[in-house]
FIZANU-297549 format. One record per residue (C-alpha): chain; y, z, x; residue number from 1; residue in three letters. Coordinates in nm, 4 decimals, m for minus. Layout:
N
A|Y|Z|X|NUM|ALA
...
//
This chain:
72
A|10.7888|20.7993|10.5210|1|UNK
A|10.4083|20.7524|10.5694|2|UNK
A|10.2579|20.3501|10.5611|3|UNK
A|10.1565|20.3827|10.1756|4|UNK
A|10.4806|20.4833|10.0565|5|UNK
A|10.6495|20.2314|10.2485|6|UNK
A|10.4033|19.9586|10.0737|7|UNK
A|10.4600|20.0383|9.7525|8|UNK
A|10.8321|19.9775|9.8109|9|UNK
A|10.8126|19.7049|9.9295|10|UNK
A|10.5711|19.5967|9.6802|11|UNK
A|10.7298|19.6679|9.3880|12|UNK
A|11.0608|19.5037|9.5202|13|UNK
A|10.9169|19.1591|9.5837|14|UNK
A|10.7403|19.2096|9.2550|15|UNK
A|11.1003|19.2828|9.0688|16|UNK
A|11.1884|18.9576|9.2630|17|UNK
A|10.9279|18.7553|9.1687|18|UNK
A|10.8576|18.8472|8.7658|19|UNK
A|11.1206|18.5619|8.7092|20|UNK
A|10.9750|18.2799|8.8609|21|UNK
A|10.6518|18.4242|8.7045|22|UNK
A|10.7821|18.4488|8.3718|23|UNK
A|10.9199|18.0746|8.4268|24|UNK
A|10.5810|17.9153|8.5335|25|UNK
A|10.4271|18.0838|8.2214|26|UNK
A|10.6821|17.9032|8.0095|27|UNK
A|10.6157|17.5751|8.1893|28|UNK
A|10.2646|17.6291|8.1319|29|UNK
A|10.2831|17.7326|7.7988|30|UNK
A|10.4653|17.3986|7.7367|31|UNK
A|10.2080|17.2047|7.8916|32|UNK
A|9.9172|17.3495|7.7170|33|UNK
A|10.0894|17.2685|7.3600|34|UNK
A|9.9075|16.9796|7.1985|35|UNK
A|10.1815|16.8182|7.0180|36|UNK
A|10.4041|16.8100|7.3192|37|UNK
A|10.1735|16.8664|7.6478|38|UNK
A|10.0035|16.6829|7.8992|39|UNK
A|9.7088|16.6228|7.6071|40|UNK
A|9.9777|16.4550|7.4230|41|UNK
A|10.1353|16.2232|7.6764|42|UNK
A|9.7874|16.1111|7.7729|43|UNK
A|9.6777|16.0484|7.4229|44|UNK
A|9.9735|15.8102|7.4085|45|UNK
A|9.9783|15.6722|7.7434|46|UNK
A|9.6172|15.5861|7.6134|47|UNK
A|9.7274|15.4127|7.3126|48|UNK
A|9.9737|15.2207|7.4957|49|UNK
A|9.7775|15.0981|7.7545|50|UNK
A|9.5618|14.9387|7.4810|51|UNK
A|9.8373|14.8061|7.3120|52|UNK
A|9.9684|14.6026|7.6485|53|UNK
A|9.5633|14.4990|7.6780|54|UNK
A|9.5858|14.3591|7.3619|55|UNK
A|9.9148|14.1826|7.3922|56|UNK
A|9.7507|14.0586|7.7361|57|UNK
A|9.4913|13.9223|7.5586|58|UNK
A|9.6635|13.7372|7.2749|59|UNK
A|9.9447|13.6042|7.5610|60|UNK
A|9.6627|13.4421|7.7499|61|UNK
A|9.4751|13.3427|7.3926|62|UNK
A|9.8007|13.1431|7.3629|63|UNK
A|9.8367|13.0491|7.7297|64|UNK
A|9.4893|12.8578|7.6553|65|UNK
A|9.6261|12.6746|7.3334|66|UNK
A|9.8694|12.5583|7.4727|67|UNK
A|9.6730|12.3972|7.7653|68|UNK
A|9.3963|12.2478|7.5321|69|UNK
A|9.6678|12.1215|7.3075|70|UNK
A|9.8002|11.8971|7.6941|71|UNK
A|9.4336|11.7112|7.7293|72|UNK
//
């Protein structure tokens, strides 16, 4: 069996064991990339959250100074 024969064995038997995980990290990918569900998605609302929490920060400490004006 000469070197290039040999190579293209082997080759085409890690390939048969690796078109699974390939075919996996596609579908992981594809699922990322989906803009209702990806990572576009979950940083859209991880945006809108944060504001939300800024905003309740804000009106907490809006009270938080009431309250001490209303102790003078």
């Amino acid at each position: 069996m000469d070197e290039n024969k040999f190579k293209a064995i082997i080759e085409e038997a890690i390939n048969k064991a690796v078109e699974p995980i390939r075919e996996q990290l596609n579908g992981v990918v594809n699922r990322l990339d989906d803009p209702d569900t990806g990572l576009k998605r979950i940083n859209d609302r991880l945006d809108a959250n944060t504001r939300a929490i800024m905003e309740l920060e804000t009106t907490v400490k809006g009270y938080g100074d009431m309250y001490k004006q209303s102790l003078r």
